[in-house]
VMD Tcl script that builds the backbone (N, CA, C; Angstrom):
set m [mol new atoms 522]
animate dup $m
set s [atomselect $m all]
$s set {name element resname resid chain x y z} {
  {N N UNK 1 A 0.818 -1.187 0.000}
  {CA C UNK 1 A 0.000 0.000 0.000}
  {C C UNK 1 A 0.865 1.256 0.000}
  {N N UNK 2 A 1.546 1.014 0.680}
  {CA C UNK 2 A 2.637 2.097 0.662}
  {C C UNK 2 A 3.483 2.745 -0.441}
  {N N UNK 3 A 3.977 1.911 -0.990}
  {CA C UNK 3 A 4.416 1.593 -2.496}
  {C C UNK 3 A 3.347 2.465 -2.998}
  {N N UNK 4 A 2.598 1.646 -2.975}
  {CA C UNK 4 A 1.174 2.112 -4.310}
  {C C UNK 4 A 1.330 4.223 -4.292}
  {N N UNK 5 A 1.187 4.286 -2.610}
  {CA C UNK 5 A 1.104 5.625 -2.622}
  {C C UNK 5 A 2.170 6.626 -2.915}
  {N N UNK 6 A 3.256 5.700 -2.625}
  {CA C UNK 6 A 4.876 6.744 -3.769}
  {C C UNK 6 A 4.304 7.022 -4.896}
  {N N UNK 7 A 4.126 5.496 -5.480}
  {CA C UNK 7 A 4.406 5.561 -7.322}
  {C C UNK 7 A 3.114 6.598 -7.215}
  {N N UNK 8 A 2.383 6.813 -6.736}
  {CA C UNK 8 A 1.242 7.660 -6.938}
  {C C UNK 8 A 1.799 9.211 -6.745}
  {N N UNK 9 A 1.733 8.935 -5.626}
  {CA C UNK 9 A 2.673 10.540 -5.587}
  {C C UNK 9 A 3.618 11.394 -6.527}
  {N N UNK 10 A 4.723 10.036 -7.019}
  {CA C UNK 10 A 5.788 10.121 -8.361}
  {C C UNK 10 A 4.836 10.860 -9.440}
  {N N UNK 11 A 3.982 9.726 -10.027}
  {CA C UNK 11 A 3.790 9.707 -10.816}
  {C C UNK 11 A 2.496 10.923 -11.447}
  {N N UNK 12 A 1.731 11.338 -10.778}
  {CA C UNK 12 A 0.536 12.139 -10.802}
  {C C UNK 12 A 1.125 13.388 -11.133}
  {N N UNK 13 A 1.876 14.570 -10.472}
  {CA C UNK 13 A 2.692 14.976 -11.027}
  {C C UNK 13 A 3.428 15.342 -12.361}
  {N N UNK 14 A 3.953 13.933 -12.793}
  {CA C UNK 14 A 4.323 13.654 -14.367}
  {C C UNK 14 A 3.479 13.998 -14.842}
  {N N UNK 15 A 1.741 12.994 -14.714}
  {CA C UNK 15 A 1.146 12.833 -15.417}
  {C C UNK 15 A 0.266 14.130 -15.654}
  {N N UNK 16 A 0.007 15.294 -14.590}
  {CA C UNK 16 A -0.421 16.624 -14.933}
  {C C UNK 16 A 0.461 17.451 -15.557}
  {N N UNK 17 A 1.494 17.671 -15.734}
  {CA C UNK 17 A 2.459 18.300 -16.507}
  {C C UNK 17 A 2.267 17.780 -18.213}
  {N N UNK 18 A 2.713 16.425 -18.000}
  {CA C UNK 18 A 2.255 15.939 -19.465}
  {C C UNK 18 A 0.854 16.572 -19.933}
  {N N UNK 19 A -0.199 16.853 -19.427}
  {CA C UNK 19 A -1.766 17.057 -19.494}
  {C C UNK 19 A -1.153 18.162 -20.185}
  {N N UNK 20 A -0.624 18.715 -19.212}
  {CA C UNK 20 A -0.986 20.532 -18.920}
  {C C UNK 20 A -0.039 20.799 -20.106}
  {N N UNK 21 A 1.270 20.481 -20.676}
  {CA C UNK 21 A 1.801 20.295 -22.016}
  {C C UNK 21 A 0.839 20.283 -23.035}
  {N N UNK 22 A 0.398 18.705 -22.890}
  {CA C UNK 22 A -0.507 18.396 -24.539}
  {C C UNK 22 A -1.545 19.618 -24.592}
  {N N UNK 23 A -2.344 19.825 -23.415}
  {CA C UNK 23 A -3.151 20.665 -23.598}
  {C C UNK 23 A -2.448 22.294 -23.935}
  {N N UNK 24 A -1.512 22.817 -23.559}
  {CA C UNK 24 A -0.799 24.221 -23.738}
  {C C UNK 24 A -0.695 23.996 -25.405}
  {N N UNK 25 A 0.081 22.779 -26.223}
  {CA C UNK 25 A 0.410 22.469 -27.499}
  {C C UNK 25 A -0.727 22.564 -28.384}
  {N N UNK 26 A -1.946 21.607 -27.748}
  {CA C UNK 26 A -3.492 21.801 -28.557}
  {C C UNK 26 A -3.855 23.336 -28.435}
  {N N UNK 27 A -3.527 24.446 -27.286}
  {CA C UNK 27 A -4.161 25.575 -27.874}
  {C C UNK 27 A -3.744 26.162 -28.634}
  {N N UNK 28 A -2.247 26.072 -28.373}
  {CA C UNK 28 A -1.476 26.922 -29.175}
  {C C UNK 28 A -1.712 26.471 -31.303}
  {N N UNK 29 A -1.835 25.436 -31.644}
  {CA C UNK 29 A -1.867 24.859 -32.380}
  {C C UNK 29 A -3.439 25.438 -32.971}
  {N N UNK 30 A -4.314 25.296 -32.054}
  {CA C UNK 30 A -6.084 25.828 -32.267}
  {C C UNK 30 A -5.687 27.120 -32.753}
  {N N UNK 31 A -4.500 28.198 -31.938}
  {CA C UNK 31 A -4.778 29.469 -32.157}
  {C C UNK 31 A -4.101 29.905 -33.404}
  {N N UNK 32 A -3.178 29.292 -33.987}
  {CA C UNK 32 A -2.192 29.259 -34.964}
  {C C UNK 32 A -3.750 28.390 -36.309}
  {N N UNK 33 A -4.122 27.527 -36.270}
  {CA C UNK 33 A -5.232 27.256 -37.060}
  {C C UNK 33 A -6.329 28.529 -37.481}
  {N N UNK 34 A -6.481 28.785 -36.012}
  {CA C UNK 34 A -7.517 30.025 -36.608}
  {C C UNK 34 A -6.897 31.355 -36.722}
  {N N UNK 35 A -5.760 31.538 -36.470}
  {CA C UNK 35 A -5.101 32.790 -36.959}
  {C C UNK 35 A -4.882 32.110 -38.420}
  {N N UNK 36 A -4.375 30.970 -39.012}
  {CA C UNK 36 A -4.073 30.659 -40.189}
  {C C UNK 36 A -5.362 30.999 -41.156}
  {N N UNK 37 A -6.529 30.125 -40.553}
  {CA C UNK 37 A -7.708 30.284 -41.657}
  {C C UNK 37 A -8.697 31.235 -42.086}
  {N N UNK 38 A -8.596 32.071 -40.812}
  {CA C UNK 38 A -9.078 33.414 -41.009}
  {C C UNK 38 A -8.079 34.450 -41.907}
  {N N UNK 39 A -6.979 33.896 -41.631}
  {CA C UNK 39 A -5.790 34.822 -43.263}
  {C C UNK 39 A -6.150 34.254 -44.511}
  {N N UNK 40 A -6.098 32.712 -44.366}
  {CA C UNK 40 A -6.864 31.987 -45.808}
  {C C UNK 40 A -8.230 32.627 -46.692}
  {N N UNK 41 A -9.209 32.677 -45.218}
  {CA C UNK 41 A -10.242 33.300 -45.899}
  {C C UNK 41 A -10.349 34.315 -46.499}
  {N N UNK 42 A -9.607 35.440 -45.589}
  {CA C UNK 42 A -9.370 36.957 -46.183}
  {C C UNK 42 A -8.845 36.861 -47.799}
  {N N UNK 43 A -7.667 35.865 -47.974}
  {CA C UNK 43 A -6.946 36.003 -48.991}
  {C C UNK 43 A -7.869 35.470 -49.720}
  {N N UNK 44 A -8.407 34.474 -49.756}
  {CA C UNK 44 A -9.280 33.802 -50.923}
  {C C UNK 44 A -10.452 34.830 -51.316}
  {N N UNK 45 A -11.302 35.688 -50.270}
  {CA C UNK 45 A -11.707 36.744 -50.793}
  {C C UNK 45 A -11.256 37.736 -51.353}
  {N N UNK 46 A -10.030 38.323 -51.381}
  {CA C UNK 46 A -9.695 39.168 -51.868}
  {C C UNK 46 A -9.131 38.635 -53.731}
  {N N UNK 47 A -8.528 37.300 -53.090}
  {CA C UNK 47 A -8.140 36.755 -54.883}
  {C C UNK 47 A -9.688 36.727 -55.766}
  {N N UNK 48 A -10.877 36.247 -55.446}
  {CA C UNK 48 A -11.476 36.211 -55.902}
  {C C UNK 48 A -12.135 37.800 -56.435}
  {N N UNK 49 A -12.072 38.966 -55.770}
  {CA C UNK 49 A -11.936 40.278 -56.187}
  {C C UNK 49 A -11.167 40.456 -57.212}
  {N N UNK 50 A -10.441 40.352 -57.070}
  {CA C UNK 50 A -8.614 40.854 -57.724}
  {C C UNK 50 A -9.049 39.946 -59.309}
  {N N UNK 51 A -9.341 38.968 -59.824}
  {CA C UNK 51 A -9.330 38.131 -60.280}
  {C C UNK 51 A -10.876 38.930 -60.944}
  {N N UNK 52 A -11.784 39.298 -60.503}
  {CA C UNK 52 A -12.594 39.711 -61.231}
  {C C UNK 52 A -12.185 41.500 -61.686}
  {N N UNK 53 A -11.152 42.002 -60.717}
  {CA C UNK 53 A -10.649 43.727 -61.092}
  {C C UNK 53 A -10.139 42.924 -62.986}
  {N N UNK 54 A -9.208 42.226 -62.630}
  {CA C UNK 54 A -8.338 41.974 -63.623}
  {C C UNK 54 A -9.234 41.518 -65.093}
  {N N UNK 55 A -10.304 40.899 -64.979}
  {CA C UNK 55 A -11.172 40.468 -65.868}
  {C C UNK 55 A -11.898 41.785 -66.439}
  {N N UNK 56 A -12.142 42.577 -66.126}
  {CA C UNK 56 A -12.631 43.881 -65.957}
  {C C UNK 56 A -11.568 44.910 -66.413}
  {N N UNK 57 A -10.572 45.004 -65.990}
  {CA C UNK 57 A -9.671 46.339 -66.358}
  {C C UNK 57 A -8.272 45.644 -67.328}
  {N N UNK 58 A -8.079 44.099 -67.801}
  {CA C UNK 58 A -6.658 44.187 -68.401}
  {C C UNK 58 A -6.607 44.155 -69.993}
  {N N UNK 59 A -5.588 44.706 -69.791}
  {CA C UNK 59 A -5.525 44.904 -71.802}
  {C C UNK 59 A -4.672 43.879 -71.967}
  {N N UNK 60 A -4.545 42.803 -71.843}
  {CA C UNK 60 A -4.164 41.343 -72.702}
  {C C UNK 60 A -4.621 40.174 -72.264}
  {N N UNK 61 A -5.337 39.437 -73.046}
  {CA C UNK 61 A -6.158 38.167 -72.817}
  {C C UNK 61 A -5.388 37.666 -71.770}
  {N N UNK 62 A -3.482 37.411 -71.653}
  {CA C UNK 62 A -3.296 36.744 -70.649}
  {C C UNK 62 A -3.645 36.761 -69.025}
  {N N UNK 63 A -3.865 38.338 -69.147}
  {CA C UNK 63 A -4.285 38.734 -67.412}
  {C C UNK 63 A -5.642 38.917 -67.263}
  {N N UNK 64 A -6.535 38.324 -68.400}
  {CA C UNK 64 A -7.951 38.469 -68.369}
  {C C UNK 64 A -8.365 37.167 -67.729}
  {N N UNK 65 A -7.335 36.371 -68.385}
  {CA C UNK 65 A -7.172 34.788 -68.261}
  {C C UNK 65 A -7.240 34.741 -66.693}
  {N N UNK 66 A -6.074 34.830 -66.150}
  {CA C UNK 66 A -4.971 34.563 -65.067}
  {C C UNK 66 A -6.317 35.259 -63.866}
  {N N UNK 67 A -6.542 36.097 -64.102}
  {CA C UNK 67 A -7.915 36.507 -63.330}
  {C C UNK 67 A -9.158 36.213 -63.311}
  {N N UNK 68 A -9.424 35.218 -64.562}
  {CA C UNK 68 A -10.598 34.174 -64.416}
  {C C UNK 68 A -10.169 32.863 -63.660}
  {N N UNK 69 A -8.937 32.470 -63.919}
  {CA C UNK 69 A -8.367 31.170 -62.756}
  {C C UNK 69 A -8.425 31.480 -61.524}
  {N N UNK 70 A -7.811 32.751 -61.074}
  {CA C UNK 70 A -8.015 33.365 -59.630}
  {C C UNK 70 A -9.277 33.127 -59.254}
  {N N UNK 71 A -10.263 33.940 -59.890}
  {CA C UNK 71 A -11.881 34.163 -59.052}
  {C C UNK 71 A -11.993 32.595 -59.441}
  {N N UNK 72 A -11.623 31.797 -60.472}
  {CA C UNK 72 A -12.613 30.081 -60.010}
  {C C UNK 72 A -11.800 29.468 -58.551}
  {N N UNK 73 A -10.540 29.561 -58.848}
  {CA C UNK 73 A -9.928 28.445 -58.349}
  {C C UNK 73 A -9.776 29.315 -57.005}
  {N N UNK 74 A -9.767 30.403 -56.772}
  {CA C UNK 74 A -10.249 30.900 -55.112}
  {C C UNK 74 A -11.531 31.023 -54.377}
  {N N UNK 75 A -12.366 30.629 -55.603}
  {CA C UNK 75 A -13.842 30.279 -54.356}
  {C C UNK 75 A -13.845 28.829 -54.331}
  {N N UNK 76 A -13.446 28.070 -55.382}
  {CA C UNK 76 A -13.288 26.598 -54.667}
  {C C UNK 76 A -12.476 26.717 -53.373}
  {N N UNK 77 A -11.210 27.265 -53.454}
  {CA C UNK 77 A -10.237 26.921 -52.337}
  {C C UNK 77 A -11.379 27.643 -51.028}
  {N N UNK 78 A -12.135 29.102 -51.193}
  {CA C UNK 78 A -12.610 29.523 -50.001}
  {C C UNK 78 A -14.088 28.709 -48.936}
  {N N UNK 79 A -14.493 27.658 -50.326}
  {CA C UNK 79 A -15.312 26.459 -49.680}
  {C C UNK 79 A -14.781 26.223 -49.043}
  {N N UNK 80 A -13.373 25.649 -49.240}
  {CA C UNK 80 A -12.650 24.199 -48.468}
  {C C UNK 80 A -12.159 24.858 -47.320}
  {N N UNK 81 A -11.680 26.691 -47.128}
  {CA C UNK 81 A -11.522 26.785 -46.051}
  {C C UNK 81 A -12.317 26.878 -45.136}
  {N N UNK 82 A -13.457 27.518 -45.329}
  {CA C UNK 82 A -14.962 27.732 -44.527}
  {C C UNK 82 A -15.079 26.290 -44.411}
  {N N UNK 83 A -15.269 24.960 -44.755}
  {CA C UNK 83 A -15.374 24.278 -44.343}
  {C C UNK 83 A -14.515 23.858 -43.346}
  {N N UNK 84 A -13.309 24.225 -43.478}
  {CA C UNK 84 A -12.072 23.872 -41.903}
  {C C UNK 84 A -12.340 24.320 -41.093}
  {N N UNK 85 A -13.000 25.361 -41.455}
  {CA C UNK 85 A -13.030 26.466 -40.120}
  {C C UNK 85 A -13.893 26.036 -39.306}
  {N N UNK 86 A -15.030 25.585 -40.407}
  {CA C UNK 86 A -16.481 25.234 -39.736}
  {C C UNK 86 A -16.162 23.744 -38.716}
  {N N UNK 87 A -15.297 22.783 -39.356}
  {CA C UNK 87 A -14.958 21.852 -38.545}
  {C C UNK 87 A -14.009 22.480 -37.276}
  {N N UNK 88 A -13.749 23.232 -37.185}
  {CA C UNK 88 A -12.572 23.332 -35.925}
  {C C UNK 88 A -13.966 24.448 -34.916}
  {N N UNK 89 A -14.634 24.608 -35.576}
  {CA C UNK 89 A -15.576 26.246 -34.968}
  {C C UNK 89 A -15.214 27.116 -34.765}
  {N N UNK 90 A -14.387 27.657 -36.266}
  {CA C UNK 90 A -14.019 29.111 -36.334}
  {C C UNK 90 A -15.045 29.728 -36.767}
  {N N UNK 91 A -15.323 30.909 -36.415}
  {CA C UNK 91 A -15.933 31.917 -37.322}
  {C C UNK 91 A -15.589 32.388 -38.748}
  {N N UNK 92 A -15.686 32.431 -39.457}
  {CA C UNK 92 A -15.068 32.804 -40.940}
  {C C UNK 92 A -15.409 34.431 -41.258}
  {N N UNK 93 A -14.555 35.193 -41.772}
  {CA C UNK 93 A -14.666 36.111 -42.193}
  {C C UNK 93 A -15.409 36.273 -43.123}
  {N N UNK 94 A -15.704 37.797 -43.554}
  {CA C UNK 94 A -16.771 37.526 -44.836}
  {C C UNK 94 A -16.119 38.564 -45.681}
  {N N UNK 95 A -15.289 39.362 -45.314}
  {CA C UNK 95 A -14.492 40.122 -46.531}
  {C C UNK 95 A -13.105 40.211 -46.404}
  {N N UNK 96 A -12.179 40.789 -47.344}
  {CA C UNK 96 A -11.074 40.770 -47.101}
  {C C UNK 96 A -10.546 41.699 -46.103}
  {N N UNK 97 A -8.763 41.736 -45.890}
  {CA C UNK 97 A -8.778 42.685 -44.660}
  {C C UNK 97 A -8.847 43.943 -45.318}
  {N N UNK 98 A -7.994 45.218 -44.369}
  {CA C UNK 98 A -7.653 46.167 -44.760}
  {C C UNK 98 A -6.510 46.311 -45.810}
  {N N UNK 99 A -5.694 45.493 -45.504}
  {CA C UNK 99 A -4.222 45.575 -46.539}
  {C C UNK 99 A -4.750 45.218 -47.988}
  {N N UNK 100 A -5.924 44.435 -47.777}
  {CA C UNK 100 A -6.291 43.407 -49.078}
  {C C UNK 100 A -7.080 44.473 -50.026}
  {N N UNK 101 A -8.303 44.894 -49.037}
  {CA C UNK 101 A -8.787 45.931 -49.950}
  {C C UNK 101 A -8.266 47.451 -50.436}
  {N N UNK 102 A -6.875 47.693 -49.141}
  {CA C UNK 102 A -6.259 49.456 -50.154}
  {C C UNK 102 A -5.608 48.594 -51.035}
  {N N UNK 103 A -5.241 47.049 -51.543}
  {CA C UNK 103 A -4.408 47.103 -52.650}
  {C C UNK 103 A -5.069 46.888 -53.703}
  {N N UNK 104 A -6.508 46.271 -53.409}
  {CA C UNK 104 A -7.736 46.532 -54.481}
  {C C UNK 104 A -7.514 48.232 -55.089}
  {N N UNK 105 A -8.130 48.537 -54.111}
  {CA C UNK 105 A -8.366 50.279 -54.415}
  {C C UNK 105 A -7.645 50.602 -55.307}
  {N N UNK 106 A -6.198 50.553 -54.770}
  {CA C UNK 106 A -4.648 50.705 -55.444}
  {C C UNK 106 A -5.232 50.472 -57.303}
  {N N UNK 107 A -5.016 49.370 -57.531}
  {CA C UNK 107 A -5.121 48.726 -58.504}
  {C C UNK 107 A -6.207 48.905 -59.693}
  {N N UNK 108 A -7.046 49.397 -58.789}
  {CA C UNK 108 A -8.633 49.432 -59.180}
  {C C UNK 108 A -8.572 50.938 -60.479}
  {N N UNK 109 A -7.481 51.944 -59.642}
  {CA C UNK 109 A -7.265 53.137 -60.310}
  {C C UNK 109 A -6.244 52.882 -61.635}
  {N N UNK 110 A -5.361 52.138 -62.007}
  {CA C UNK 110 A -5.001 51.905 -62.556}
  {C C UNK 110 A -5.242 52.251 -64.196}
  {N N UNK 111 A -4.417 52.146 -65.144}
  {CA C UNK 111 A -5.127 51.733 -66.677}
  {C C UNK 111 A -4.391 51.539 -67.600}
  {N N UNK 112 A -4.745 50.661 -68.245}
  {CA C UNK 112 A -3.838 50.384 -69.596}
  {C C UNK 112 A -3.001 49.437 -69.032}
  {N N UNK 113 A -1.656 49.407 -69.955}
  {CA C UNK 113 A -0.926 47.968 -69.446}
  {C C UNK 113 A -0.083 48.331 -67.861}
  {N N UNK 114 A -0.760 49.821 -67.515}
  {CA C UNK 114 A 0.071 49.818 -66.025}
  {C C UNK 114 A -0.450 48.934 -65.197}
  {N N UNK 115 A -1.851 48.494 -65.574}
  {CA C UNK 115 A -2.895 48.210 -64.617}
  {C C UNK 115 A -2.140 46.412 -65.308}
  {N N UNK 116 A -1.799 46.114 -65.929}
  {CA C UNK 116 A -1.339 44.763 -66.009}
  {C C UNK 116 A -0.005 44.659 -65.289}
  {N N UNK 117 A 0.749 45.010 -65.550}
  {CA C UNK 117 A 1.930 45.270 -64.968}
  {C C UNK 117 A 1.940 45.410 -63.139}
  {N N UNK 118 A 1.248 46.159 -62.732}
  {CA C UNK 118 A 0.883 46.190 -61.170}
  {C C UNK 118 A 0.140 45.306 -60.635}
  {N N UNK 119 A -0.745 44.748 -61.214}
  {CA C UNK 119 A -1.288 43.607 -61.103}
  {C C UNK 119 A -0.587 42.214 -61.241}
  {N N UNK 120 A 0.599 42.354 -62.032}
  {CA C UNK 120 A 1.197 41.068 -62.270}
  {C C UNK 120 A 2.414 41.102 -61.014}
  {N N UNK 121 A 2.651 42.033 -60.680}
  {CA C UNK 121 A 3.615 42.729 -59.741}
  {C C UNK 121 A 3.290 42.151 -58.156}
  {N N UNK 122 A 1.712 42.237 -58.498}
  {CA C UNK 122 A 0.976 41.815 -57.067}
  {C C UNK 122 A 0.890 40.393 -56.951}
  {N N UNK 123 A 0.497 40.023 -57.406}
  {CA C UNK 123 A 0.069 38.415 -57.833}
  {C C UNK 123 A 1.184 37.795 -57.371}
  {N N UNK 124 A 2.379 37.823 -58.177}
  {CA C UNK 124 A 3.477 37.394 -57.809}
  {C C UNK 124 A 3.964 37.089 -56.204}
  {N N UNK 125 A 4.037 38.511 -55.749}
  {CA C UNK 125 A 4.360 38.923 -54.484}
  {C C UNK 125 A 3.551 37.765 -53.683}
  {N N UNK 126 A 1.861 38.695 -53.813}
  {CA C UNK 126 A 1.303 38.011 -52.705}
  {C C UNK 126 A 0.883 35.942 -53.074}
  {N N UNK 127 A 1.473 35.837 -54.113}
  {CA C UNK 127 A 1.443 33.809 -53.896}
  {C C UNK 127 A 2.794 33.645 -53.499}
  {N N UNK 128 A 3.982 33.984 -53.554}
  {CA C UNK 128 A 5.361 34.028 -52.781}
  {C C UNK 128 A 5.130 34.244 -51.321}
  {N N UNK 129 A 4.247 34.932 -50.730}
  {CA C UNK 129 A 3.715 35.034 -49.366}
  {C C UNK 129 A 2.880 33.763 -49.002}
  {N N UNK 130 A 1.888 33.474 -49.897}
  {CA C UNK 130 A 1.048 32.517 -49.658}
  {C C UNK 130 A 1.373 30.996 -49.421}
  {N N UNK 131 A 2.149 31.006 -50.468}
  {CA C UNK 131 A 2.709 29.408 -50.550}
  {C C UNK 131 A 3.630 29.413 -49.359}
  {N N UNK 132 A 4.545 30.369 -48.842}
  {CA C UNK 132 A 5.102 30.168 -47.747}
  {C C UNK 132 A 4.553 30.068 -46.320}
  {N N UNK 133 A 3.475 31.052 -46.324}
  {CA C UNK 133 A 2.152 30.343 -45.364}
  {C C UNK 133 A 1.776 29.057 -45.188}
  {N N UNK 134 A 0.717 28.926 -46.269}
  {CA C UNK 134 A 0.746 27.326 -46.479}
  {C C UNK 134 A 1.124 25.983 -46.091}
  {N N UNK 135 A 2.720 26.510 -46.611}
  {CA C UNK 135 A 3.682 25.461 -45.996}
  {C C UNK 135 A 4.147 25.274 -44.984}
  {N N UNK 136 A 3.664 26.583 -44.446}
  {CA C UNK 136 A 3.941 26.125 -42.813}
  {C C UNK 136 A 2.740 25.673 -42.052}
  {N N UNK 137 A 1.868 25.781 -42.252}
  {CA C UNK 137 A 0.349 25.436 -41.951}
  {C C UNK 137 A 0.250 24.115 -42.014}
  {N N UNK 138 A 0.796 24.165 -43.247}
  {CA C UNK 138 A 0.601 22.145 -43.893}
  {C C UNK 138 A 1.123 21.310 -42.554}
  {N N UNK 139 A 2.272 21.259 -41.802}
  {CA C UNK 139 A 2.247 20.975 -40.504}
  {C C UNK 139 A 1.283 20.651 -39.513}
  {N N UNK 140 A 0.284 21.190 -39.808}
  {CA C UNK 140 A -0.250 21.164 -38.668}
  {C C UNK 140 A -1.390 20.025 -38.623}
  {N N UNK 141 A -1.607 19.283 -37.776}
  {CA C UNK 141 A -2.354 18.182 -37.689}
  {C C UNK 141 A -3.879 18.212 -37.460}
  {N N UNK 142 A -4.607 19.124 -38.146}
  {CA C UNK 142 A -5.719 19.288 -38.122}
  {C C UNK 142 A -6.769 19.747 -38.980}
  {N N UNK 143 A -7.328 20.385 -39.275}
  {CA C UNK 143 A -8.500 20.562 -40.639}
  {C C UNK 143 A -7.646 21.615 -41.652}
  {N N UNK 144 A -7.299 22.717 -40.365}
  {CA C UNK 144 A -6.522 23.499 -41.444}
  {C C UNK 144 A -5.104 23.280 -41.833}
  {N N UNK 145 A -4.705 22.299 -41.574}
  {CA C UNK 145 A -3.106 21.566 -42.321}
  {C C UNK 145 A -3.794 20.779 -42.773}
  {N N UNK 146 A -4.848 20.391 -42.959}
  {CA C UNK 146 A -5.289 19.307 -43.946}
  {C C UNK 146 A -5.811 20.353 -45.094}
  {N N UNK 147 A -6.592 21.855 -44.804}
  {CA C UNK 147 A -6.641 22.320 -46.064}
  {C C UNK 147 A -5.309 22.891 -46.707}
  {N N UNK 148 A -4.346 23.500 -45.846}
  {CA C UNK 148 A -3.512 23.767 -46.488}
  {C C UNK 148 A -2.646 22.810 -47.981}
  {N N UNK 149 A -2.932 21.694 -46.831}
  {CA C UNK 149 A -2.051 21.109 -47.714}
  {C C UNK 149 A -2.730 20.412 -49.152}
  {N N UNK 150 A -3.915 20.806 -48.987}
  {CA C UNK 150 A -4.870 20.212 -50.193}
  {C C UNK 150 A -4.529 21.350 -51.046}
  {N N UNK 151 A -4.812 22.887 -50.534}
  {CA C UNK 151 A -4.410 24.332 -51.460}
  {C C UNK 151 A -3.289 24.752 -51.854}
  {N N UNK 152 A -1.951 23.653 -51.403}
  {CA C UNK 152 A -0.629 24.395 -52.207}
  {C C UNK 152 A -0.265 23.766 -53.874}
  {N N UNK 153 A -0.499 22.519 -53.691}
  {CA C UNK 153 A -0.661 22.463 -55.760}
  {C C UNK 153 A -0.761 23.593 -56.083}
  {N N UNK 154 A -1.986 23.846 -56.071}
  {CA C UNK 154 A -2.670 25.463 -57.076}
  {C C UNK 154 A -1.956 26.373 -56.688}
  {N N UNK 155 A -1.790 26.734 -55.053}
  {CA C UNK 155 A -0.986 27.974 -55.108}
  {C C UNK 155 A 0.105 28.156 -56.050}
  {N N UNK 156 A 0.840 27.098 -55.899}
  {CA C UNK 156 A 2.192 27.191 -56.381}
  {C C UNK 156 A 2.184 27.424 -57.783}
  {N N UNK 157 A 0.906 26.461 -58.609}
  {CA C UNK 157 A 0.752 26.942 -59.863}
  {C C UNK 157 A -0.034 28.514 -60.182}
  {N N UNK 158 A -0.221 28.832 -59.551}
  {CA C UNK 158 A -0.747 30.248 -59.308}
  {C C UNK 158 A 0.516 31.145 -59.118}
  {N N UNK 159 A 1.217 30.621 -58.554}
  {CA C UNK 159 A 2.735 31.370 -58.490}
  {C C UNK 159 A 3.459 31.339 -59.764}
  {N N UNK 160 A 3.834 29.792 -60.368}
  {CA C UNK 160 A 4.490 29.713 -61.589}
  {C C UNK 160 A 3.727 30.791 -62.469}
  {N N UNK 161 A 2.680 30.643 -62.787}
  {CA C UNK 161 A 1.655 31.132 -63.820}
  {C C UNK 161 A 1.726 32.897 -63.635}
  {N N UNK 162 A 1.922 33.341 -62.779}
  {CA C UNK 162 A 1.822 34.634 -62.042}
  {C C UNK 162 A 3.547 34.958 -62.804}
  {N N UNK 163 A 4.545 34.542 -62.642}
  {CA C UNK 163 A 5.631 34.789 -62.676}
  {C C UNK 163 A 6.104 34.768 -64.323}
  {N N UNK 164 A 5.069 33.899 -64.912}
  {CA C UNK 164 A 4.686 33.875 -66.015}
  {C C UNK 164 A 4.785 35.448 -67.101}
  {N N UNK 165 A 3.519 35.508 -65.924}
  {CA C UNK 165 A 2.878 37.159 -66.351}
  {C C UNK 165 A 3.274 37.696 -66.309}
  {N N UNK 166 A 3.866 37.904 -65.381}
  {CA C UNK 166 A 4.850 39.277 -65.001}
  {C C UNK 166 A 6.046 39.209 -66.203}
  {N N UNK 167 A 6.702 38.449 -66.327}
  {CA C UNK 167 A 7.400 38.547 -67.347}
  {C C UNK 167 A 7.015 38.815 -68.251}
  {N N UNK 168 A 5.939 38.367 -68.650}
  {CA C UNK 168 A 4.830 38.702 -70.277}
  {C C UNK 168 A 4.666 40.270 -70.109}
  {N N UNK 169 A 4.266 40.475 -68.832}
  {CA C UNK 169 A 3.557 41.919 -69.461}
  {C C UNK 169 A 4.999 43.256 -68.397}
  {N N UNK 170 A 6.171 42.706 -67.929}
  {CA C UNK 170 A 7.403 44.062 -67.809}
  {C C UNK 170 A 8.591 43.230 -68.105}
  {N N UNK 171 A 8.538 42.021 -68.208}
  {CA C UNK 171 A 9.991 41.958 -68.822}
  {C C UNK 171 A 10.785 40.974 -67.782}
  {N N UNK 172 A 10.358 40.649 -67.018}
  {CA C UNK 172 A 11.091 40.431 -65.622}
  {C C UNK 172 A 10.606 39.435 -64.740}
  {N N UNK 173 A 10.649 38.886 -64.353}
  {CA C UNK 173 A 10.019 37.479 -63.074}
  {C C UNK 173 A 10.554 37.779 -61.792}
  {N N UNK 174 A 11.211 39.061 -60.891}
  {CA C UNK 174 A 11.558 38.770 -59.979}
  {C C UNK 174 A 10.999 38.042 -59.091}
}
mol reanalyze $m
mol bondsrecalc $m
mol representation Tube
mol addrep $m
């Protein structure tokens, strides 16, 4: 009996620390998910904007193009995140942020092949941001590393394709 009540003593201890770990790791991990998918969402709303500016304001079929792939292939991706979210019980955003919409605005004023050129400028940038998101997300063992990692194919071809453009319409792929 005595015994029993060491190893008890020992061991209880361990075994709340371990708790109090897994559980510190699961929030931190929850809060990093919904800081992740609430950026997902923003971005997928705003690509799907951007993607219809570009359909609307570019003077060469290629960025008329490249902005009809955006608005399809970012409201599929913004299902799949609203659906992560909805599995973990995030709230989902419903528009983009602030940064997302002054670079709408930005863009929106634009014309002629500047408005391709700044646009291809953007694109670039912000899937070089994205895919590096992503990939760190993809890590994570739960709805939203399971969407991430379903949404970097496309990103990345959204990146190639973007880098594409940019070269097509200034000369350059940085």
């Amino acid at each position: 009996m005595r015994i029993a009540k060491c190893l008890a003593a020992a061991t209880l201890p361990a075994l709340l620390t371990t708790s109090l770990v897994t559980t510190s790791l699961a929030f931190a991990q929850d809060e990093q998910a919904k800081s992740f998918l609430t950026e997902a969402i923003e971005g997928n709303l705003a690509e799907v904007q951007m993607g219809q500016l570009a359909q609307k304001l570019a003077t060469t079929i290629s960025v008329r193009a490249f902005g009809q792939m955006l608005e399809q292939d970012h409201t599929v991706a913004n299902q799949k995140a609203r659906a992560a979210a909805s599995a973990m019980q995030i709230k989902p955003p419903t528009q983009p942020n602030s940064k997302q919409k002054a670079d709408y605005d930005r863009l929106s004023t634009q014309i002629g092949t500047a408005f391709d050129e700044q646009f291809a400028d953007h694109v670039v940038m912000d899937h070089k941001e994205d895919v590096q998101k992503y990939e760190k997300a993809s890590m994570m063992s739960n709805p939203a590393g399971n969407y991430a990692k379903e949404a970097l194919p496309t990103l990345r071809k959204h990146l190639q394709n973007a880098e594409s453009l940019k070269s097509a319409t200034t000369g350059t792929a940085r």
